[in-house]
N, C-alpha and C positions, 0 to 999 in steps of 0.2 A: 647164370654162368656166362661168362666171357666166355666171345668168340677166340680163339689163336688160331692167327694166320703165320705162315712162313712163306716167307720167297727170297730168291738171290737174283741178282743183274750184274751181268759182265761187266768189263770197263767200259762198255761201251752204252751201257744204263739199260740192254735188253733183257726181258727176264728168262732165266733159264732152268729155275726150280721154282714150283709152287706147293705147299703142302698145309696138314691140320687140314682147316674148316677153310680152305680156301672157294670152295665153289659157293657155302652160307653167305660167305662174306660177299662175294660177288653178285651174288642175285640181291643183296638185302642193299647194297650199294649202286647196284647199276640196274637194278631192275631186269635181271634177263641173266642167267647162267653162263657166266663166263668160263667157261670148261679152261682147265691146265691145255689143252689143244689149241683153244684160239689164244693164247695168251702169250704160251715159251715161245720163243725168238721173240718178241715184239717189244719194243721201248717200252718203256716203262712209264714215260713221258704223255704217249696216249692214255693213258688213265686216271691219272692226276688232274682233279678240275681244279681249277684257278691259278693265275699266277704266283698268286702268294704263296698258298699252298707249295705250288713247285718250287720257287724260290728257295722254303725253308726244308723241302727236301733235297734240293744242290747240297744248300749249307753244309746238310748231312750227312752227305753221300761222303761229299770235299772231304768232312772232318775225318770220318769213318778211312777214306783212302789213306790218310797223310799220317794217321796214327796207325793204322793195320787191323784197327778193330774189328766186330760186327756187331748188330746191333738186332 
């Protein structure tokens, strides 16, 4: 069974909802419980490893902005 995570980030790329299997996800990723508490307000940028990586989440964020969608 797939994990489903949810989250949303302001315009300002900090997140401000986390929900589903967000704390699985967090622990099986970062090794250590990232509770919804340490997380809302904080960029979204400190959790993304690698450039690339963040790179092709700009792209996304960018597209997602300019068309109105969500993803």
């Amino acid at each position: 069974m797939a994990v489903q995570i949810e989250y949303r980030i302001d315009e300002d790329d900090r997140i401000v909802y986390v929900g589903g299997d967000w704390t699985s996800f967090a622990l099986a990723n970062h090794g250590q419980a990232l509770t919804p508490e340490l997380v809302l307000g904080e960029s979204i940028w400190g959790f993304i490893a690698g450039d690339e990586i963040a790179e092709l989440y700009r792209q996304l964020f960018d597209r997602l902005r300019r068309s109105g969608g969500e993803a």
